[in-house]
C-alpha positions as CSV (number, residue, x, y, z in Angstrom):
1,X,-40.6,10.1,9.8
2,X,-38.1,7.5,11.4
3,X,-36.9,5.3,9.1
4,X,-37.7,1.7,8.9
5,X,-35.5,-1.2,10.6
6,X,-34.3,-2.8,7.2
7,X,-33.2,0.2,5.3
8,X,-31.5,1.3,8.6
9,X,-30.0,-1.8,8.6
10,X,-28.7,-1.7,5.1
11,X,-27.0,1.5,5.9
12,X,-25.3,0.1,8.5
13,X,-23.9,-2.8,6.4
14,X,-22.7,-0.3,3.7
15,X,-21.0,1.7,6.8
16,X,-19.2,-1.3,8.0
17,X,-17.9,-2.5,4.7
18,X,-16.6,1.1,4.1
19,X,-15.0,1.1,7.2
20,X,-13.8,-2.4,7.1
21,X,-12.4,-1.9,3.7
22,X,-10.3,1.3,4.6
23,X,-8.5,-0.6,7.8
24,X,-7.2,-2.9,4.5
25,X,-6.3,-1.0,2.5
26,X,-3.5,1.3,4.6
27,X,-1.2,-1.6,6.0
28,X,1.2,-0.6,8.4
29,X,4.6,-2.6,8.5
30,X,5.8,-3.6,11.6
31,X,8.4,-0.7,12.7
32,X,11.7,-2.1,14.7
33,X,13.6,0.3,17.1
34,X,17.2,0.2,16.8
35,X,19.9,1.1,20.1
36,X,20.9,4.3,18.8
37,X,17.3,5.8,18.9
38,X,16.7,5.0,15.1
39,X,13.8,2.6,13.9
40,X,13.9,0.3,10.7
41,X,10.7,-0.2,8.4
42,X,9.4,-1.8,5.2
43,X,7.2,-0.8,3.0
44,X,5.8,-3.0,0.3
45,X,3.1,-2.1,-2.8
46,X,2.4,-3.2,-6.3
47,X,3.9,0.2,-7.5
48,X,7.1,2.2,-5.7
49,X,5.5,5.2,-5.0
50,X,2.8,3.0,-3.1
51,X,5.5,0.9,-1.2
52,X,7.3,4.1,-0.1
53,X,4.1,5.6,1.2
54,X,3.0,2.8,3.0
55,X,6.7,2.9,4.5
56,X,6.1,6.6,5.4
57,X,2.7,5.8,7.2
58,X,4.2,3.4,9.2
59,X,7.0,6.2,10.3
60,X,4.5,8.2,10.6
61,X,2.6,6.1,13.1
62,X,5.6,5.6,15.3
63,X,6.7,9.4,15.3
64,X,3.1,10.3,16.4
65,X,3.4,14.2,16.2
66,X,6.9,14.0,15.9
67,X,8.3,14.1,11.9
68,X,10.3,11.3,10.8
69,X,13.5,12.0,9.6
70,X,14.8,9.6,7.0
71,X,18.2,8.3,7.1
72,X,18.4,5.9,4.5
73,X,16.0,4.2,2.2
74,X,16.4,1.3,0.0
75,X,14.4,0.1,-3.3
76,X,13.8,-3.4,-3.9
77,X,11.7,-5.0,-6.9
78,X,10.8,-8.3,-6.0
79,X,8.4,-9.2,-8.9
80,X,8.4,-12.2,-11.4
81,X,9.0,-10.4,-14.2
82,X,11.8,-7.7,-14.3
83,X,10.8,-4.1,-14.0
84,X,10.7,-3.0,-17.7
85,X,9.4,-6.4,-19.4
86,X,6.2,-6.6,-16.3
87,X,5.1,-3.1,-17.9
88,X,5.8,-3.7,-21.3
89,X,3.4,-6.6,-20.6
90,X,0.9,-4.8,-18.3
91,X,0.6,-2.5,-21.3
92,X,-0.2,-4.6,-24.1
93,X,-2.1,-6.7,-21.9
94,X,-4.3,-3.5,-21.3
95,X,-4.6,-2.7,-24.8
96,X,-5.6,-5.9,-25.9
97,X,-8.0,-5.9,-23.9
98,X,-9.7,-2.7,-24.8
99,X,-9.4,-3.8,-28.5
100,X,-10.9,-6.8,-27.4
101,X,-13.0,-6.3,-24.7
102,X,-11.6,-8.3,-22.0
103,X,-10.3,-7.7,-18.8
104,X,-6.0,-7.9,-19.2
105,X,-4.0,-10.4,-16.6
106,X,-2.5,-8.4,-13.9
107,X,0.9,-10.1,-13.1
108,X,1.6,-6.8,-10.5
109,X,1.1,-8.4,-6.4
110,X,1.1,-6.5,-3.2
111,X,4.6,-7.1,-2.9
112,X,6.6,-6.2,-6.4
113,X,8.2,-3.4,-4.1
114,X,10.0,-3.0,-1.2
115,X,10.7,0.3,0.0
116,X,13.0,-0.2,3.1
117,X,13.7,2.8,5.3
118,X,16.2,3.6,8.7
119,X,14.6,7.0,10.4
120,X,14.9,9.1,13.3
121,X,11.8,10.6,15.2
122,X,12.2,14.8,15.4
């Protein structure tokens, strides 16, 4: 039994928004090649560990089967609260909201760190 136009279109709308969805959410950073064979990076991510990773993929990406070798790396927090006192609020804000049943304000962007790398394809 073939299956009929509009559900095989409605899988191919779910396919494309997968698809579309998973070229978003892995951004690469533009990668900068120094004169001593050594390329420059940034990373950026609400959290550290996901600015560092999204620095790695981008080394990654420019190594191609080659492992990058890092040479120095840099951490940067660039959001509007400090560190400590955005948690502290994140927290209670999450809390309160379970006690409450509302959804807690998220003050973390995109771009709270910066994870800044030098590295050397090997």
């Amino acid at each position: 039994m073939l299956p009929q136009p509009k559900h095989l279109m409605a899988a191919c709308a779910v396919i494309a928004m997968f698809s579309l969805s998973a070229c978003q959410s892995t951004p690469t950073a533009p990668v900068m090649q120094r004169a001593d064979r050594t390329f420059e990076t940034t990373g950026l991510g609400k959290t550290k560990v996901q600015a560092q990773q999204n620095a790695l993929d981008s080394a990654k990406k420019q190594c191609g089967m080659r492992q990058p070798i890092i040479l120095t790396n840099d951490v940067k927090y660039n959001g509007v609260l400090d560190e400590r006192t955005g948690r502290m609020v994140d927290q209670v804000g999450a809390v309160v909201g379970a006690v409450l049943g509302t959804s807690s304000p998220n003050l973390s962007r995109d771009d709270d760190f910066e994870y800044n790398i030098t590295f050397r394809c090997q």
